[in-house]
C-alpha positions as CSV (number, residue, x, y, z in Angstrom):
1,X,115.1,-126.7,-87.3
2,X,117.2,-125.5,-89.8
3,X,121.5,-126.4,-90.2
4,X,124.2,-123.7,-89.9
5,X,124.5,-124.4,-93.6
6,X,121.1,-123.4,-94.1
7,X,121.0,-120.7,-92.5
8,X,123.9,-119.1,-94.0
9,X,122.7,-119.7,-97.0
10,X,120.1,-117.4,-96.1
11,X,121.7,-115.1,-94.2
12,X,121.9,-112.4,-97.2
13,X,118.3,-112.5,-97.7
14,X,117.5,-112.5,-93.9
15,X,119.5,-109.4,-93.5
16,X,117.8,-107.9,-96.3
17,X,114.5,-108.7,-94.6
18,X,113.6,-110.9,-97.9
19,X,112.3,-113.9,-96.5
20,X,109.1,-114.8,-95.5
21,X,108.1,-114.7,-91.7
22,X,108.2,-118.9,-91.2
23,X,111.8,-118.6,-92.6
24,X,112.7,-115.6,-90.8
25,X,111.7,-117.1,-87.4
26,X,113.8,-120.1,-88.2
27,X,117.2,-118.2,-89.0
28,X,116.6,-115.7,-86.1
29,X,116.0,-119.4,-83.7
30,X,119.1,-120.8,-85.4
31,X,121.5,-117.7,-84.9
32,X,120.5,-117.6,-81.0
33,X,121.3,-120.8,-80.2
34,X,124.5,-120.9,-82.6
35,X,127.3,-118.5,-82.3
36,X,128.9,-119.5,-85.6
37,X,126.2,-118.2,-87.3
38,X,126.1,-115.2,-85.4
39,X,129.4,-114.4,-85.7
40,X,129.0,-114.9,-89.6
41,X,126.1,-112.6,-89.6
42,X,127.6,-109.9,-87.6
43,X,130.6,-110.4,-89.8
44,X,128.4,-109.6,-92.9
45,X,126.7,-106.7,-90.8
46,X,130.2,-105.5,-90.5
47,X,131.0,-106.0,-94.0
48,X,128.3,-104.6,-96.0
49,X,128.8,-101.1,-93.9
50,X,132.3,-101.1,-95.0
51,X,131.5,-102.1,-98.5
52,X,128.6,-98.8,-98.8
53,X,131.2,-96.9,-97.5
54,X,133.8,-97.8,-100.0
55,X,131.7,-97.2,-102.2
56,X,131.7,-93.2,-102.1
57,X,135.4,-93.3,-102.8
58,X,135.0,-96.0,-105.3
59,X,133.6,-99.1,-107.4
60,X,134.1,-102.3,-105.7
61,X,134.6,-105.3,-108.3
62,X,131.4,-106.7,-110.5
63,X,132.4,-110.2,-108.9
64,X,132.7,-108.9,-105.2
65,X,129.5,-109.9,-104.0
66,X,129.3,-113.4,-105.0
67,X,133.6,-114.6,-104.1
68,X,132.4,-112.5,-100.6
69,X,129.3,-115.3,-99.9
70,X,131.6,-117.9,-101.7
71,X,134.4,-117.3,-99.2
72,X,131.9,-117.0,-95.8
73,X,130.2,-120.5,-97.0
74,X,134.2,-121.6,-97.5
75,X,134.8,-120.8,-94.3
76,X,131.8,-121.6,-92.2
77,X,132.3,-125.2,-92.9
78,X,135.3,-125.6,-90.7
């Protein structure tokens, strides 16, 4: 059993289909039973397509990435 904080943690590789299957079946087991972590993840789902397609019109930031996952972590702890 993993905790929400774990799992968010590892919710960018998990969506990028990075991690290996024991890990996967973990996050996937944690995110059923725990809508927080859902929500987070279909909040990233949503946020990554809006991110590719801002990026045809242009750049975003070199830091955007990282103060993203700072702020979800931020504000998954509440």
């Amino acid at each position: 059993m993993i905790s929400r904080e774990q799992a968010v943690e590892m919710l960018t590789d998990y969506f990028e289909q990075r991690l290996a299957p024991d890990l996967r079946r973990a996050v996937e087991t944690h995110i059923a039973s725990n809508a927080i972590t859902k929500h987070v993840l279909e909040t990233y789902k949503k946020t990554v397509v809006l991110c590719r397609e801002s990026q045809k019109h242009r750049a975003a930031p070199a830091d955007f990435g990282p103060r993203l996952l700072a702020f979800l972590r931020e504000h998954t702890r509440a």
